[in-house]
N, C-alpha and C positions, 0 to 999 in steps of 0.2 A: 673242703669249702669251695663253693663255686666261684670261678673265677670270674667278676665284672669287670669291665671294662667301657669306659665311655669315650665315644669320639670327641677328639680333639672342638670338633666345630657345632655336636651337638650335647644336651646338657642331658641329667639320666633321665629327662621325660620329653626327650626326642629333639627339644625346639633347639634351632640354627644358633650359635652364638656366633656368627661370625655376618651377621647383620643381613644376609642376603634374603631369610627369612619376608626382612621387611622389605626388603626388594623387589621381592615375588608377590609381596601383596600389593604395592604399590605400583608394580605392573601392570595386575590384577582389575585394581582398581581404574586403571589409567584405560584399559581396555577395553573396561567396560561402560567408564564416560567421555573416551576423546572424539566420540560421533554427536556431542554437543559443545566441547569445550575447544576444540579447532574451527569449528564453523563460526561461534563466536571469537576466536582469537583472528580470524582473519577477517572480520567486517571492517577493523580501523583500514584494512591494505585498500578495501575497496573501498572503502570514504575519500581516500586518494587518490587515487585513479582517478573517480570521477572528480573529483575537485579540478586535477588537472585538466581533464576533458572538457570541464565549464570555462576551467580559463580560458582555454584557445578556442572554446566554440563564441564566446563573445566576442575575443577578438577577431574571430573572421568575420563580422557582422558590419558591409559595406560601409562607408564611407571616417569622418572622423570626427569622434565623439567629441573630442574638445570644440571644434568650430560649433557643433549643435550646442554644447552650452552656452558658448558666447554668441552664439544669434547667426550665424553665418555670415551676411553681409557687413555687419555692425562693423564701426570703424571698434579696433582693440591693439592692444599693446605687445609685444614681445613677454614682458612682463605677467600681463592676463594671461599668454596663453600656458607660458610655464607655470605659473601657481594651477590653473584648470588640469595642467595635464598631472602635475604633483598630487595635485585631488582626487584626479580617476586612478591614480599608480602607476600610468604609462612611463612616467620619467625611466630611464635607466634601460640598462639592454633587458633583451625578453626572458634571461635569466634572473636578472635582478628581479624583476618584478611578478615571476612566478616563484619565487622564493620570498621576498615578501607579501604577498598573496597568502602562501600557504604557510608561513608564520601566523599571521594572522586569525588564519583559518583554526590553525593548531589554537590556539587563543580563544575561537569561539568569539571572534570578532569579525563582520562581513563587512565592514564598513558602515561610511553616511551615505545615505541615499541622497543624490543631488537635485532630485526633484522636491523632496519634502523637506530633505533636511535635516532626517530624523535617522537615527539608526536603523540599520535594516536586519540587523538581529530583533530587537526589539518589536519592529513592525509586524513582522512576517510572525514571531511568536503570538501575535495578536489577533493573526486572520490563520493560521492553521488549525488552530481548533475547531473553526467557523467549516473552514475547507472539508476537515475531516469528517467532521459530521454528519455532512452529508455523503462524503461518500461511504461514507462507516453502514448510514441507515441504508443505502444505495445494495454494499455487497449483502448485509444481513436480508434485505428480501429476496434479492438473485436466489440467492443460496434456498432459501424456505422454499422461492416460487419454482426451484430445478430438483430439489426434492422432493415437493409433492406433487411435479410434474411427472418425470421419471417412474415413481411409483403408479399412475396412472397408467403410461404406458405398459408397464411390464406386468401390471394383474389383470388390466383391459385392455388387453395388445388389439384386439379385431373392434373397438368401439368406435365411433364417428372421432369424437374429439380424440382418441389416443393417435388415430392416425395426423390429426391436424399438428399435434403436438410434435411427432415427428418431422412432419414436413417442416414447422416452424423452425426447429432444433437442425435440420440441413440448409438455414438461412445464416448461420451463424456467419457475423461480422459483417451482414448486408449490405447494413440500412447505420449511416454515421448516426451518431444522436444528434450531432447540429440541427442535421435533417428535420428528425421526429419533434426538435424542441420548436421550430419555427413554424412545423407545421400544426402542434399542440396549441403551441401561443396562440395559433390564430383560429383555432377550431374551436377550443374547450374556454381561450379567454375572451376576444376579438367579437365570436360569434356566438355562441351557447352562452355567455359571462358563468359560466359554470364557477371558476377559480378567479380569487384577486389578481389587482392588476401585477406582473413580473416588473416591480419598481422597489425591489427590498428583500429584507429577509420578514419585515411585518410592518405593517401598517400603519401610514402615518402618525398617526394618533394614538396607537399604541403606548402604553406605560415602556419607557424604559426598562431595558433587561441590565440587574447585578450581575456583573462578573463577581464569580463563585471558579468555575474550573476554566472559563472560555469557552466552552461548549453552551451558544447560546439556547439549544432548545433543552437539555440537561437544565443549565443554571435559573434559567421559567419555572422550571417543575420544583426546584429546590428551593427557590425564594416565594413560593405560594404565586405567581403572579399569573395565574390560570389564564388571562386577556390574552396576553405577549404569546404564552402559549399555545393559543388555540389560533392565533395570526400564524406563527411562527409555522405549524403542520401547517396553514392553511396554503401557507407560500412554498413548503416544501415539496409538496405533493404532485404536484406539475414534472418538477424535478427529476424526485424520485422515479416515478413512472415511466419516465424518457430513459431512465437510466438502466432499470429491470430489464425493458422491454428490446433495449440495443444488444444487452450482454447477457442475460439470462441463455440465452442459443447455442451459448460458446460452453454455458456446463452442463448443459442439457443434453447437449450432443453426447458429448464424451461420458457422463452419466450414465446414460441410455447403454451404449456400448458396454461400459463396465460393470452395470448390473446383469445384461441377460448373460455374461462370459461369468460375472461368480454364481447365477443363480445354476447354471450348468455343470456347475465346478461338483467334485467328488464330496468334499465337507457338506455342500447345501443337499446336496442326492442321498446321504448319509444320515441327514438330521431328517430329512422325508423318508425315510424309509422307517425311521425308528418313530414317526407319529407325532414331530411335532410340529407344533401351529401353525399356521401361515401367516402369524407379526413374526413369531421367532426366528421361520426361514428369510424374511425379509429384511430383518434384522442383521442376519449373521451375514447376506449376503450385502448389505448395507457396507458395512463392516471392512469386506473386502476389497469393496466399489470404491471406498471413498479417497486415499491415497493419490489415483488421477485426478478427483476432482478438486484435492486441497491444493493441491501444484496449482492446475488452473483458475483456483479461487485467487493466488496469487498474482498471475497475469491479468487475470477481469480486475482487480483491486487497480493495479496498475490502469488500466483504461478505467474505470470509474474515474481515478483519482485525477488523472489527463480531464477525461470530460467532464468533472467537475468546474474545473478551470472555467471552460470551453460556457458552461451552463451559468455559471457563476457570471458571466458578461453577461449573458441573452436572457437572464431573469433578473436583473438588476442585483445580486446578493450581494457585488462586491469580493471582500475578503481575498483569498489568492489569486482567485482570476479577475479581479479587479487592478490589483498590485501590478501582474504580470503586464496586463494590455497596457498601462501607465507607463513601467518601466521600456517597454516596446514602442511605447511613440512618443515617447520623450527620449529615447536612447539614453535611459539610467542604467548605465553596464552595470553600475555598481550594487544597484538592487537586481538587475535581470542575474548578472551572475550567483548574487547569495539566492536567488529563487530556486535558478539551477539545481546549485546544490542542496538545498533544502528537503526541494523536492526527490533528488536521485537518495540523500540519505531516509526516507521516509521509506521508499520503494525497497531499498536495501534491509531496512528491519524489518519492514515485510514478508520479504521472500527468506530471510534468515527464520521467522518465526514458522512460515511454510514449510522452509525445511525442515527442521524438528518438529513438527506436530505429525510433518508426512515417516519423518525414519519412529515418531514414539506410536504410531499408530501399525507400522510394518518394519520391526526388527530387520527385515531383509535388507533394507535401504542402509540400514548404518555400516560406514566403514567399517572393513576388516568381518564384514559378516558373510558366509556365503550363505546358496538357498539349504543347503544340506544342513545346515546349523541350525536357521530357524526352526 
């Protein structure tokens, strides 16, 4: 009779009973998603930091907020001025009051804003939609107009416009958009009346837009109200175009770069040799390209998002960069700081969402991967 015999730690059809089994798959496991699930566990670290960095950047911000809310000169009490400064959080050492701050914060509570009076969670939740949406529509055409730019240049590399294109793409980060929007204003409104007047986001007489999501040109198209809508692009479009036209240079350039180096590359020389198409080659080397440009789509995001603010005053939209300039000359720390942070946590799921699209797009980038692995 033959002699069986089973190991102590495995059973007679091999599996580990001594549980390490599931240890090794859940290594396994962990190896092959902690290049999503670390990036997300460390965004709370960096919502803190910058928290912190909002606090102490408004308090270096000259002079003393308490006196500005009681009027400077105005006769006032000992009294007034402690309830005022109990209101803005100043009471207490600068520990105290960066620990209640960031309590609060933890809370998801930014305080009352002392100009209006009203919450400034609640305010600010009311004009970020407004904010984003324009810069949303802002990156969504960069992007189109540096793709089918780039593409231009690199299948009509010797054509009149592929070189303009170029030239324009070694202008990157010239020209501010404040610039182009003043001097738009007064070209395409001022003098050609091409575009409505920049005093809104639509037209006086406009029907009212439903709040459905906050996204005022989205919530037109959902509640049938085709008027508001066709005001709403009418006032965007100014915008928009100052916005393409300041940051488009910045993915264009690097685009450019990063197509003629994959269309070079041994894979694209490879799929030309074997006879195929030239969408497929352009494709593949799309493909390759894109990785630099989704990082940088995150940086452009970032300046849209800025000169969003920036445009949102000088076409009358309001919304954040309306808030923002109010909170700045009335010295409302209390709304400037939750802006702060609002805005550095917006930029933060940004560039977190950059990140994973850039490592699900090129294995090479995720932790713990080298290039010999891919």
């Amino acid at each position: 009779m033959t002699d069986v015999r089973v190991s102590p730690t495995l059973d007679a059809e091999g599996r580990r009973l001594d549980g390490s089994g599931r240890g090794a798959a859940l290594g396994h496991w962990w190896g092959l998603n902690r290049w999503w699930i670390t990036r997300i566990a460390v965004l709370p670290v960096h919502i803190l930091v910058f928290a912190v960095i909002a606090f102490f950047l408004v308090r270096a911000v000259p002079g003393d907020p308490v006196l500005t809310i009681l009027g400077g000169s105005v006769q006032y009490t000992q009294e007034d001025y402690d309830r005022v400064q109990q209101a803005l959080g100043l009471n207490g050492t600068i520990g105290e009051q960066l620990g209640r701050y960031l309590w609060q914060t933890v809370q998801l509570d930014l305080g009352t804003s002392l100009y209006t009076g009203r919450s400034v969670a609640g305010e600010l939740a009311q004009r970020i939609p407004e904010t984003l949406e324009l810069a949303l529509i802002a990156l969504v055409a960069t992007v189109a107009v540096a793709l089918a730019a780039a593409a231009v240049v690199v299948l009509r590399p010797r054509s009149w416009f592929a070189r303009l294109l170029r030239l324009y793409s070694r202008m990157a980060g010239a020209v501010p958009q404040f610039i182009l929007a003043v001097a738009f204003i007064f070209v395409f409104y001022a003098t050609l009346h091409w575009v409505p007047a920049p005093i809104g986001r639509t037209d006086p007489k406009t029907p009212p837009i439903e709040t459905v999501t906050g996204f005022p040109l989205l919530d037109a198209l959902l509640t049938g109200n085709l008027e508001a809508f066709g005001s709403t692009v009418a006032h965007l479009v100014l915008p928009v175009v100052v916005m393409v036209l300041a940051t488009t240079d910045l993915l264009l350039k690097i685009l450019i770069a990063s197509l003629e180096k994959a269309i070079d590359a041994p894979p694209t020389l490879f799929r030309a040799a074997t006879g195929a198409s030239r969408g497929t080659l352009l494709l593949s080397a799309y493909r390759r390209a894109l990785p630099p440009m989704v990082t940088m789509s995150g940086v452009v995001f970032g300046h849209l998002l800025g000169g969003a603010v920036i445009l949102e005053a000088l076409f009358g939209l309001g919304a954040m960069g309306g808030y923002a300039l109010e909170a700045v000359n009335t010295k409302d720390m209390v709304a400037l700081q939750g802006f702060l942070l609002v805005s550095a946590v917006i930029s933060l799921i940004l560039f977190l969402v950059v990140d994973l699209v850039n490592m699900a797009l090129d294995p090479r980038r995720r932790p713990g991967v080298h290039v010999g692995d891919a």
